[in-house]
Every structure is written in C-alpha cells, then in structure tokens.
C-alpha positions as CSV (number, residue, x, y, z in Angstrom):
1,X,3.4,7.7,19.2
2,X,4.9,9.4,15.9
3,X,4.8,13.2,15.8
4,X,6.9,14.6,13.0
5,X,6.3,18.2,13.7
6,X,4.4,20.4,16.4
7,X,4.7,20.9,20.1
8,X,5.4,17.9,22.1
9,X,5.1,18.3,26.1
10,X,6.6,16.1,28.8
11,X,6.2,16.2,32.4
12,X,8.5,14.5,34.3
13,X,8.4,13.5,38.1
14,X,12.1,13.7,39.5
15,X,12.8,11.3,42.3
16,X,12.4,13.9,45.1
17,X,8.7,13.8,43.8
18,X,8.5,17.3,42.3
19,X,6.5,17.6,38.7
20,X,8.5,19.2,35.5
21,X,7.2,20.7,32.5
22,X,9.3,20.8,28.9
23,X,8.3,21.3,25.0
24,X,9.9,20.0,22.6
25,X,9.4,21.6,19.2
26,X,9.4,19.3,16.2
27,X,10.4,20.8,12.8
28,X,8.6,20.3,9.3
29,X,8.4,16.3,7.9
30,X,10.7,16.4,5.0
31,X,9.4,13.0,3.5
32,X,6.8,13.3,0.9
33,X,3.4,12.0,0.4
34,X,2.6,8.5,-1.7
35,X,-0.7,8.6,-3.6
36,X,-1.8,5.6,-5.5
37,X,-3.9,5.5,-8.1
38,X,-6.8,4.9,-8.9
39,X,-8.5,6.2,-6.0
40,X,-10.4,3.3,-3.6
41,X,-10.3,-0.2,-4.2
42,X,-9.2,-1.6,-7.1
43,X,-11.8,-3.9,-8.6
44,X,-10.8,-7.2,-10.8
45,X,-14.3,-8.1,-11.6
46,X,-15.2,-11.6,-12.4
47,X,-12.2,-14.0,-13.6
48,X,-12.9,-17.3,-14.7
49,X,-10.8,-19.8,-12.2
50,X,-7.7,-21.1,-13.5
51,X,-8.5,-19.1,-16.7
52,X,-6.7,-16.2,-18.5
53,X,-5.6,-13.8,-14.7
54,X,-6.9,-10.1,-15.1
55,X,-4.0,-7.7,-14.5
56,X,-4.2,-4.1,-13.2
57,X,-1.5,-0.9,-13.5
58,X,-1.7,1.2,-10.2
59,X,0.3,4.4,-10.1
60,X,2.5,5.1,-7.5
61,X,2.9,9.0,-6.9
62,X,5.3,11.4,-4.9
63,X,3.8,14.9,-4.0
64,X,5.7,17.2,-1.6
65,X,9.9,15.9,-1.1
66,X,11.3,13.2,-2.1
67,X,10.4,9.8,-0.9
68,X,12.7,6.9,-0.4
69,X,10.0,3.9,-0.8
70,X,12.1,0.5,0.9
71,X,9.2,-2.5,0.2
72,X,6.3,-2.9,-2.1
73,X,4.6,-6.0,-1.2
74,X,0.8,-7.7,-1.3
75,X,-0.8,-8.8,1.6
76,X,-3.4,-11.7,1.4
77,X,-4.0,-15.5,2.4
78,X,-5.4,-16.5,-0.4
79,X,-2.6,-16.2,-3.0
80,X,-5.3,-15.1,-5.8
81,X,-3.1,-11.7,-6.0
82,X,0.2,-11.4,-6.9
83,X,3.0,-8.4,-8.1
84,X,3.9,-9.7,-11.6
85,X,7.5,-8.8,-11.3
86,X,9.6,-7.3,-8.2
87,X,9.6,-3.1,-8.0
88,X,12.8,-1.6,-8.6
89,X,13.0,-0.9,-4.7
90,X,14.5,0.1,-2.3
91,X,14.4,3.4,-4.1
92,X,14.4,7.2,-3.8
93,X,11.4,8.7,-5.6
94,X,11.7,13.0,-6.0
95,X,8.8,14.8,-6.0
96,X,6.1,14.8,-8.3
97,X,8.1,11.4,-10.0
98,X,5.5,8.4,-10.9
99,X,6.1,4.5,-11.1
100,X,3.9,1.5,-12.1
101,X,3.2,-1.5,-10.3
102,X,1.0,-4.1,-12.6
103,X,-1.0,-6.5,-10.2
104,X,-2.4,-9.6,-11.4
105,X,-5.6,-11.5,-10.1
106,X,-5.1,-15.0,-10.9
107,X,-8.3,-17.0,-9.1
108,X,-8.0,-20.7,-8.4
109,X,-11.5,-21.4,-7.2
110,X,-15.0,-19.4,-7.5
111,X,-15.3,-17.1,-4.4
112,X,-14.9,-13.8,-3.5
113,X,-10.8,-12.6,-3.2
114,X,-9.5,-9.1,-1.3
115,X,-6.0,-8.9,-0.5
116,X,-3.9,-4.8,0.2
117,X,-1.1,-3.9,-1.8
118,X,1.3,-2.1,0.5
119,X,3.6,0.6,0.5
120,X,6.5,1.0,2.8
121,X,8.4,3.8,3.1
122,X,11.9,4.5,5.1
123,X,10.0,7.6,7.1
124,X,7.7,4.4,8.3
125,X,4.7,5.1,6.3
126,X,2.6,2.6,5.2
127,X,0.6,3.7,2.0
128,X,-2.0,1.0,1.0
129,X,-4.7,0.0,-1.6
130,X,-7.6,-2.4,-1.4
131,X,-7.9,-5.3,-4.1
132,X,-11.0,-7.3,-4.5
133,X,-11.9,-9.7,-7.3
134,X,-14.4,-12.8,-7.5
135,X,-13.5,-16.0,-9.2
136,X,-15.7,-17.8,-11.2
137,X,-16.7,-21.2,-13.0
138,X,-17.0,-21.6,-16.6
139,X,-18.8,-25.3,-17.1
140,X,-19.7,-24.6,-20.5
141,X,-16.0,-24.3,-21.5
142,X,-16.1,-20.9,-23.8
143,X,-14.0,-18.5,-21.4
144,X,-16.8,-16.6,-19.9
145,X,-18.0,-17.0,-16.4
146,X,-21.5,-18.9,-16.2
C-alpha cells in the first residue's frame, strides 16, 4: 500500500491480547505530476514492413514540484517499437519543464503492433502511454501499403 498523504490508522494487538489504535498523519507528496502528450494512445497508422519506420514526438510534462524521472523505457515483445536514442535520464525535471522523446515504429511483418512507453520516476510512479501501429505489405513495390 502507498499513501503519500492523509490519515493512516493501525491497530495493533499486543501480546497480552489487548487491541491499540494509532494515526499516523502523512504530509503533502512533494513529487510532481508527469503528463504525456498527446493524450490516449498514440497511433502509427499503417507502415509498410521493412519499409521507411514512422516516427512519433511525445511530450513529456512536469506540473506541480519538481520531478526526478530515473528510466524511460518501451515495453513490448514484438520489437516493432523502439526509443530512437537514450533520454538524458536519470534526471531532475522542475515544474512546468517539458522534454521530447521521439519513438519509432519500425514493422517487420504485416500485423497489428501495441507496445507502452514507460515512465519511471524516483517517487515510484509509473507514467505510461499506449502505442499501436499495423504493419503492412507492399507487393506492388511503390512504398504504399496494398
């Protein structure tokens, strides 16, 4: 359980058997907040396998304090997705402070490809965003999917 501010009870039952009552009060979260943008899941489209990759800018931003962010990874079997060069972490972002982190889908068969780009932070938030992209054939050799 991770409660980073409130009232926190505990009951305890000494070894004489008798029940004990204690709050604990938990100040304010000083971490900030991790938005990523765009909003939702981030959409490839349809990339032609083995063809030119499609690459994407997502928006990493701090609202509130300042956020130390410690990993910046993708997470997805297929190896379709992939960050095209390593984030500048670990590092502190202040608040209201942006950075960019380019993604590229690179297909290597037709299908259908999701992976998450993740976020970690050193407060132990996990910030993510959806990818999704299909790959596609092009048997008539002009760059387009058929």
């Amino acid at each position: 359980m991770r409660v980073s501010r409130g009232t926190v009870w505990l009951i305890a039952l000494t070894a004489c058997g008798s029940l004990g009552l204690q709050s604990i009060e938990l100040g304010e979260s000083t971490e900030g907040r991790i938005t990523i943008r765009p909003a939702g899941t981030v959409n490839f489209g349809r990339v032609v396998e083995d063809g030119e990759p499609e690459d994407e800018t997502l928006t990493l931003t701090v609202n509130g304090g300042e956020v130390r962010v410690v990993d910046i990874w993708i997470d997805g079997r297929s190896g379709a997705f992939s960050l095209l060069s390593d984030p500048p972490v670990p590092r502190t972002m202040e608040a209201g402070s942006e950075m960019d982190v380019r993604v590229r889908f690179q297909p290597g068969a037709s299908g259908n490809y999701s992976a998450e780009l993740l976020v970690e932070t050193a407060g132990g938030t996990l910030v993510s965003r959806d990818l999704k992209g299909e790959g596609c054939s092009d048997r008539d050799n002009n760059g387009r999917c058929d």
